[in-house]
C-alpha beads as a LAMMPS data file, in Angstrom:
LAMMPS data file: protein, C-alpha beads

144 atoms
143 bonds

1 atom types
1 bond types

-500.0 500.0 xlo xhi
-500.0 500.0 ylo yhi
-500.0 500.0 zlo zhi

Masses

1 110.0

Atoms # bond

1 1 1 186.687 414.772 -41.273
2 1 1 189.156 412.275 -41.482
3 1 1 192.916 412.627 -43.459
4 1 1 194.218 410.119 -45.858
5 1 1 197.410 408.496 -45.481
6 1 1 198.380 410.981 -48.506
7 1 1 197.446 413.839 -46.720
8 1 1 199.057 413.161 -43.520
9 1 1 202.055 412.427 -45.003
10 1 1 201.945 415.402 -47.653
11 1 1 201.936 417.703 -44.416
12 1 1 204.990 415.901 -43.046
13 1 1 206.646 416.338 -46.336
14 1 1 206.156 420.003 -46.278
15 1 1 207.106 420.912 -43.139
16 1 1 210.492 418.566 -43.096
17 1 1 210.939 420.902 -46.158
18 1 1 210.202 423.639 -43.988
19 1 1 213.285 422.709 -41.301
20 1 1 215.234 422.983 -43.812
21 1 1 213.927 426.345 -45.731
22 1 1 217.354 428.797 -45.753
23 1 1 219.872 426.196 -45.662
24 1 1 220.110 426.310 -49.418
25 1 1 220.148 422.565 -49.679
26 1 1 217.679 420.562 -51.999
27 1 1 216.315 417.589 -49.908
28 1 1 216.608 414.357 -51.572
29 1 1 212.991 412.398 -51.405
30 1 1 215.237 409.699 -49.561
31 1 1 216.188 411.556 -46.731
32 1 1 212.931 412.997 -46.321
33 1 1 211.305 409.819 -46.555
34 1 1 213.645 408.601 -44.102
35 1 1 213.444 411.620 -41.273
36 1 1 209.642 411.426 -41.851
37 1 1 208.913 407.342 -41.960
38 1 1 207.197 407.476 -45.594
39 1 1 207.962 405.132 -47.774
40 1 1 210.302 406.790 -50.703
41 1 1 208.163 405.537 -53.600
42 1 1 204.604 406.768 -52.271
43 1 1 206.674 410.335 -51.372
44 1 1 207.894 410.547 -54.990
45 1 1 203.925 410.281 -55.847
46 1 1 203.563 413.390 -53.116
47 1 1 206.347 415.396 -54.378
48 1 1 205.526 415.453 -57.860
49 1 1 201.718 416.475 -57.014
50 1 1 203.388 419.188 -55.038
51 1 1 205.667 420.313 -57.015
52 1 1 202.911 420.353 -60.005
53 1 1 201.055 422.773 -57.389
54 1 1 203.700 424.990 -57.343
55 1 1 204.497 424.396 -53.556
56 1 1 207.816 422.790 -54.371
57 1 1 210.672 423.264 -56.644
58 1 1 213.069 420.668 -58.123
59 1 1 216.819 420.873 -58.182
60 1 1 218.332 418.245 -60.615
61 1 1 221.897 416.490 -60.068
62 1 1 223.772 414.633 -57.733
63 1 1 223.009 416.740 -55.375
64 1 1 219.463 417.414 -56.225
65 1 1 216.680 417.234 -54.528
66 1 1 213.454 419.341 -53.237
67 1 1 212.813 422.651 -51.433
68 1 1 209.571 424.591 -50.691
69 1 1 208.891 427.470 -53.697
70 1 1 207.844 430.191 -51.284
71 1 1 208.591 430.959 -47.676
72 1 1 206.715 428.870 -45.070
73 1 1 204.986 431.752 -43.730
74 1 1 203.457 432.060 -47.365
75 1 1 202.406 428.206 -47.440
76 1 1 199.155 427.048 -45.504
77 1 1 198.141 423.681 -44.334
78 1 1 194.919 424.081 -46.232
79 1 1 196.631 424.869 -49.338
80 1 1 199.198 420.933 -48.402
81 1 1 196.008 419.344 -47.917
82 1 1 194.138 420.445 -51.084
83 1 1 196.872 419.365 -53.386
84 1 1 196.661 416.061 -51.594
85 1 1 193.053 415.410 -50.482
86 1 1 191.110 417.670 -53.441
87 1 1 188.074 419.666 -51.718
88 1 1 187.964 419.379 -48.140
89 1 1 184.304 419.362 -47.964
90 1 1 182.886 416.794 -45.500
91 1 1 180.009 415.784 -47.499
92 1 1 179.275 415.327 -51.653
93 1 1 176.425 417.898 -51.437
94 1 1 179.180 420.816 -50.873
95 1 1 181.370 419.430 -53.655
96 1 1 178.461 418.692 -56.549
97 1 1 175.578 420.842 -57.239
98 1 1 172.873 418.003 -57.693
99 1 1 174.176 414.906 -55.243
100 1 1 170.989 414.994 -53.158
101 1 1 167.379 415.461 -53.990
102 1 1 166.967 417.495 -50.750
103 1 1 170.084 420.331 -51.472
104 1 1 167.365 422.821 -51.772
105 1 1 165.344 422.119 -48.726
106 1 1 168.016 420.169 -46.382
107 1 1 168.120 420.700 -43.097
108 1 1 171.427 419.737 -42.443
109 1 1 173.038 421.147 -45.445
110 1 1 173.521 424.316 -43.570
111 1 1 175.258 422.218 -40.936
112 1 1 177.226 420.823 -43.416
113 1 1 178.595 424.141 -44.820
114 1 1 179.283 425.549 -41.201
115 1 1 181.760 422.217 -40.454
116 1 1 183.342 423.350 -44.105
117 1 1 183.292 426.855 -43.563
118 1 1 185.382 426.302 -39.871
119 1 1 187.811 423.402 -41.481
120 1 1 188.740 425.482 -44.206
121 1 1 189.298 428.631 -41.842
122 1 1 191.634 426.903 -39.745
123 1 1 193.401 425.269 -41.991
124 1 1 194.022 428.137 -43.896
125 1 1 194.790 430.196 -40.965
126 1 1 197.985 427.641 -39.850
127 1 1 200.968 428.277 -42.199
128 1 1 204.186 426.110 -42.381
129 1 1 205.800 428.936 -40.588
130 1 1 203.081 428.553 -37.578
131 1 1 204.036 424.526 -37.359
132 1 1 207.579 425.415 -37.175
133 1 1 207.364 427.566 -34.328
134 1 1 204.513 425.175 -32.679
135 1 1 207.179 422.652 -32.911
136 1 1 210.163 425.143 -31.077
137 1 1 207.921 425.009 -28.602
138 1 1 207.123 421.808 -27.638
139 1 1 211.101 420.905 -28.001
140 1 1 211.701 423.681 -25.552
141 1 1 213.605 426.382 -27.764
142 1 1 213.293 429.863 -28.755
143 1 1 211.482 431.184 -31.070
144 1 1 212.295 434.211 -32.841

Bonds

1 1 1 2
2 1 2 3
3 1 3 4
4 1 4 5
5 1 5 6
6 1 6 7
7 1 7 8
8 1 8 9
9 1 9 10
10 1 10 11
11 1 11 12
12 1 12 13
13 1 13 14
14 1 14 15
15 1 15 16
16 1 16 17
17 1 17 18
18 1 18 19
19 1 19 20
20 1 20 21
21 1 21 22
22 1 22 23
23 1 23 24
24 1 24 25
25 1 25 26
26 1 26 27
27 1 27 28
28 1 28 29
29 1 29 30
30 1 30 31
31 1 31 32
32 1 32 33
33 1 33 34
34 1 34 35
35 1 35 36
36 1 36 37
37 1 37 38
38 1 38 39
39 1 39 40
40 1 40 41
41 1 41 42
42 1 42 43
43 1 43 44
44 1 44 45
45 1 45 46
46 1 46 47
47 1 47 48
48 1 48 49
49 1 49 50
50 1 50 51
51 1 51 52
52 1 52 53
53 1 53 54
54 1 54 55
55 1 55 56
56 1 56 57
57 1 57 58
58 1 58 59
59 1 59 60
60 1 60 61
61 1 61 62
62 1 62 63
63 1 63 64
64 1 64 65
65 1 65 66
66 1 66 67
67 1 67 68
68 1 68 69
69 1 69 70
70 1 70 71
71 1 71 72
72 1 72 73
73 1 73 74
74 1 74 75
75 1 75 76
76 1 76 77
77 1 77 78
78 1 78 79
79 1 79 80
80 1 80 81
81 1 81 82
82 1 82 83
83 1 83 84
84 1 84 85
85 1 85 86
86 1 86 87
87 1 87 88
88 1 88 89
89 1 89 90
90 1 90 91
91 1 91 92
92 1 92 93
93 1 93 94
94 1 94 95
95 1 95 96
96 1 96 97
97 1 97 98
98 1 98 99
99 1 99 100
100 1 100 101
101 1 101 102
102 1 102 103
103 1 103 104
104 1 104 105
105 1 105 106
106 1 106 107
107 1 107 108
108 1 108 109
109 1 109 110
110 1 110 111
111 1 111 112
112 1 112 113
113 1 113 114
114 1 114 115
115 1 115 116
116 1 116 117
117 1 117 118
118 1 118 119
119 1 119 120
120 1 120 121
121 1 121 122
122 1 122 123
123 1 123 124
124 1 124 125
125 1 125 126
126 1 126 127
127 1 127 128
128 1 128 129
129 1 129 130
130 1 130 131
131 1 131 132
132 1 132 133
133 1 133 134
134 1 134 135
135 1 135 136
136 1 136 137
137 1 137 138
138 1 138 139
139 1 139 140
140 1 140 141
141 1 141 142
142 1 142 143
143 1 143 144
């Protein structure tokens, strides 16, 4: 399985929102887009699909911007990459009953599902949370 663009840069959205969970302070897409390398107009597109998900919330104003709607250690990766990538499965038999002829008696539809089955347990097993504490990590810090 390969990520989009959208998705790769949907996951670096949420967890720059992430660093700055507590702080109180909405993130402007700008400075996002400019601590993450995305370009500000194709973040705006991310946001908004987020934020229609119910994974962000919007502060208006001058000094508006975004922040996560729940903790990070209540938002998953899978969850991120659903908003942005739809169904995760790795081939159109999984997502649509019907695709293929040979969904009944397939031999490797059964392999099919097992690749889904494992992507969508690990991805929904590594929370925003998880990535932040990864990330303490490999800079050297504590972790609490």
């Amino acid at each position: 399985m390969k990520l989009s663009t959208r998705g790769r840069y949907g996951i670096h959205a949420m967890f720059d929102l992430a660093l700055q969970y507590g702080s109180g302070t909405p993130q402007p897409t700008k400075a996002i887009a400019e601590r993450e390398r995305i370009p500000d107009a194709y973040l705006e597109q991310l946001i908004a699909a987020l934020r229609k998900a119910g994974l962000v919330t919007s502060v208006r104003g001058a000094q508006g911007g975004y922040m996560l709607a729940r903790p990070p250690q209540d938002i998953t990766v899978g969850e991120i990459l659903r908003v942005m990538e739809g169904d995760l499965a790795s081939v159109d038999c999984l997502e649509e009953a019907g695709v293929c002829d040979k969904s009944c008696a397939c031999p490797t539809r059964l392999v099919w599902q097992k690749i889904h089955t494992g992507v969508n347990a690990i991805v929904d097993g590594i929370t925003l949370s998880d990535m932040l504490k990864d990330y303490a990590q490999m800079r050297g810090e504590e972790t609490k």
